[in-house]
N, C-alpha and C positions, 0 to 999 in steps of 0.2 A: 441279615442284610447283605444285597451283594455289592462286592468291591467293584470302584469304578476306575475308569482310568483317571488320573488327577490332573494331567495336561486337560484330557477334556470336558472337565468338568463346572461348569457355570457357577454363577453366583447363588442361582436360585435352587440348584441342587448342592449343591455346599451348604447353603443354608438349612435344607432340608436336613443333613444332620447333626446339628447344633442338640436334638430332645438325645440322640443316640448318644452320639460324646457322652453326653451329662451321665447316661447308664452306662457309658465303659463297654460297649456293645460292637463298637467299629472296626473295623481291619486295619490294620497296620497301615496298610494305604490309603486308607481314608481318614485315618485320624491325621498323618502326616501332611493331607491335604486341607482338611480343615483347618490346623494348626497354622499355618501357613498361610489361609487366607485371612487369616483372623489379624494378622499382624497388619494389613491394610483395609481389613474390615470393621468399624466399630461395630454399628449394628446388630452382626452376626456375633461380633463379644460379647454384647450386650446382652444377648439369647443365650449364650452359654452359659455364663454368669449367675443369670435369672435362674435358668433349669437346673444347676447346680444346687444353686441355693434352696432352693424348692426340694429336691430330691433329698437334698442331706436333712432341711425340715422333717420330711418324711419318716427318712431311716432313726433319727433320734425322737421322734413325737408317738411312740405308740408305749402306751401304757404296759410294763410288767405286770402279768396276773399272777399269784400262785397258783398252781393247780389243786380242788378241791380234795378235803382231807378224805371224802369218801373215795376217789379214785386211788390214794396211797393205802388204806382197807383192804379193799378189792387187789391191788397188785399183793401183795402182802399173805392176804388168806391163799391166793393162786399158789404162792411161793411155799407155802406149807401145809398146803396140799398132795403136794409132789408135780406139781403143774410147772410145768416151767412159763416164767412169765412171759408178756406176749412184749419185746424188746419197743421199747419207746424211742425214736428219734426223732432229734426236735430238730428242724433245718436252720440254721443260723440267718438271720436277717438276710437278707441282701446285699444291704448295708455293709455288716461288720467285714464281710469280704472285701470291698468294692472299697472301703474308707479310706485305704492306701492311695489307689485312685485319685479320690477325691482331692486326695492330699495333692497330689502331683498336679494334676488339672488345675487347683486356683493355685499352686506354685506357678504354672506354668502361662497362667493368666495373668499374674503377680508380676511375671516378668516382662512376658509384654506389653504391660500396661506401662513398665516400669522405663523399657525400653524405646514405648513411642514418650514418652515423656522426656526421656533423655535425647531422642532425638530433637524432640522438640524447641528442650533448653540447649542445646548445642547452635542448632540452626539462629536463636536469637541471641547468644553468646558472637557465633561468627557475623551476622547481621552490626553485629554493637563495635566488633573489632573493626569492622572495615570502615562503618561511620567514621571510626575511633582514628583511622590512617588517614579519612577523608579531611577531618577536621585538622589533624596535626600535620598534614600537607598544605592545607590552607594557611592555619598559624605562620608556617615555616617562610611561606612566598610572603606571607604580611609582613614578616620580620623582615626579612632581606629587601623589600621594597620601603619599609620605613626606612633602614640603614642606608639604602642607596639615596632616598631622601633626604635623608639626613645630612650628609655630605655634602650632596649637590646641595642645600639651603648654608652649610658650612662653608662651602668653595666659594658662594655669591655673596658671602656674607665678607669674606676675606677679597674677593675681585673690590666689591664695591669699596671695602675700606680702601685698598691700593687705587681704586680710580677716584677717592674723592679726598685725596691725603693733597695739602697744598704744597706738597715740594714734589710731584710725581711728576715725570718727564717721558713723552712720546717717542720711541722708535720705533722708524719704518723697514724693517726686513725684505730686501729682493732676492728674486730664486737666481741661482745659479746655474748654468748647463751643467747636467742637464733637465735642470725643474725650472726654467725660466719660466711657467708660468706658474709657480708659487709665490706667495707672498706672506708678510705675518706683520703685527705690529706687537710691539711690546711696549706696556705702561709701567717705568720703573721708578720707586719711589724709596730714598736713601733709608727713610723709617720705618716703611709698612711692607716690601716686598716687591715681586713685579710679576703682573698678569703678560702671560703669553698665547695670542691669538694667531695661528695656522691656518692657510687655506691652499686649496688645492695642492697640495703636499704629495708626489709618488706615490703608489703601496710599494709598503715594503718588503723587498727581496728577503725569501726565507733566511731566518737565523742572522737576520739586521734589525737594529732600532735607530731611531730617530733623536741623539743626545742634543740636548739643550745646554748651553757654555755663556755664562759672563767674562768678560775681555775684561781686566784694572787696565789701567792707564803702564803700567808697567811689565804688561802684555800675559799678565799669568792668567792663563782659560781654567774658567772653574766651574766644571759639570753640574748642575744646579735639578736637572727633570731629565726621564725618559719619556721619549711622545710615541705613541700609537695613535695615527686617525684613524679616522672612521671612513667607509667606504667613501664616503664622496671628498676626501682628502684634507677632511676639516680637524683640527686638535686644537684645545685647548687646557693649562695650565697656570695655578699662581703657584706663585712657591717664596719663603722667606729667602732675605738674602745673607748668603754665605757671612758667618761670623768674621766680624774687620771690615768686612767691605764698608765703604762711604763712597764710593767713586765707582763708574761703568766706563768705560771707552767705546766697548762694543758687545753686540751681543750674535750669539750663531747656531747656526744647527748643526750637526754636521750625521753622516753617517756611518755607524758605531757597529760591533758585532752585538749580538742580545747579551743583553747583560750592561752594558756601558763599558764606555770603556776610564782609565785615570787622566787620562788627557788626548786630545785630539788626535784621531790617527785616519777616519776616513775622509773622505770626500766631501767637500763645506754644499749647501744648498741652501741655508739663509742665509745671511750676513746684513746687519743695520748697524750704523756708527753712528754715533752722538755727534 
């Protein structure tokens, strides 16, 4: 059979020899070619396989005869006669050659089959891992969106105790130059804490925050919250009050390096007095 080139060779002439494979008959380059198609071919597997199995039926399916006791007679009487006898060779199967072959071909069938299979579990293994990141990215955003939930129902649940406590007391916070058009009110309550509402608030200058301060009556400022609004210059906070306190005078904002500062050091922008 003549060798073909294996770039150029089709499906249908690849196919073509799948019966040869099976007899071990092909060139180097054509076996290399078929091998190779095989590994995206089932079909033509399936051909091969087939005519394997077929073929090997064959070489193991024919009956041993002995050869008749009057042909060992006849060599025999030749032999002492002085005849020299007439030399018997018997061709070996085809088969018991070729079986090595065989071996190697459903090895090598073995492994393909073994290796589209592995491909196969691989691809539904990687398919299961990404659901697997899909789903544990989803969990993860759920979590974080309960937990910010959670909080914000905590925060409202603490506002409203401080807005509906009967000793809680209204201040009105005015902005100062130069945030005079900020404002804030604060609900403070000797028992339950004090809610801090911020509106039109600056943004703030890199590596500044916005410190929150209760005034005593005996003028000690005591840092209570750091505020970040939000782009449209809104913040809001409740926060317990400082251990001791019973008493407010006033309350402020002031402008603090990040971080807070121990006590008042920049520039006041709220300020509301009882």
């Amino acid at each position: 059979m003549a060798g073909g080139d294996s770039k150029a060779m089709d499906h249908n002439e690849l196919r073509d020899l799948t019966g040869a494979y099976a007899l071990g008959i092909l060139t180097d380059d054509e076996r290399l070619a078929l091998e190779s198609h095989l590994r995206d071919c089932p079909s033509c597997a399936d051909e091969v396989r087939e005519s394997i199995e077929a073929t090997s039926a064959l070489a193991f399916g024919v009956k041993q005869v002995d050869p008749p006791a009057s042909l060992r007679r006849r060599v025999l009487a030749a032999a002492t006669a002085g005849y020299e006898p007439i030399p018997l060779t018997t061709k070996p199967p085809a088969s018991s050659s070729a079986l090595p072959y065989w071996l190697s071909a459903a090895a090598a069938l073995a492994a393909v089959a073994l290796g589209l299979y592995a491909l196969n579990l691989r691809t539904k293994v990687q398919d299961l891992e990404a659901r697997l990141r899909v789903a544990t990215a989803a969990s993860e955003t759920m979590q974080k969106q309960l937990v910010s939930l959670s909080a914000e129902a905590s925060d409202a649940q603490r506002r409203f105790t401080i807005l509906a406590a009967r000793d809680v007391r209204r201040i009105d916070l005015a902005g100062l130059p130069p945030a005079t058009s900020a404002s804030a009110q604060a609900f403070w309550s000797p028992t339950q804490g004090l809610f801090f509402a911020g509106t039109n608030l600056p943004a703030l200058p890199a590596g500044r925050v916005y410190q929150l301060w209760m005034v005593t009556p005996e003028q000690a400022a005591l840092g209570i919250a750091l505020l970040t609004p939000d782009a449209s210059g809104r913040v809001t906070t409740t926060t317990p009050n400082p251990a001791g306190v019973t008493r407010v005078a006033a309350v402020a904002v002031t402008l603090e390096p990040a971080g807070g500062s121990p006590s008042p050091t920049g520039d006041k922008v709220l300020v509301g007095l009882f």
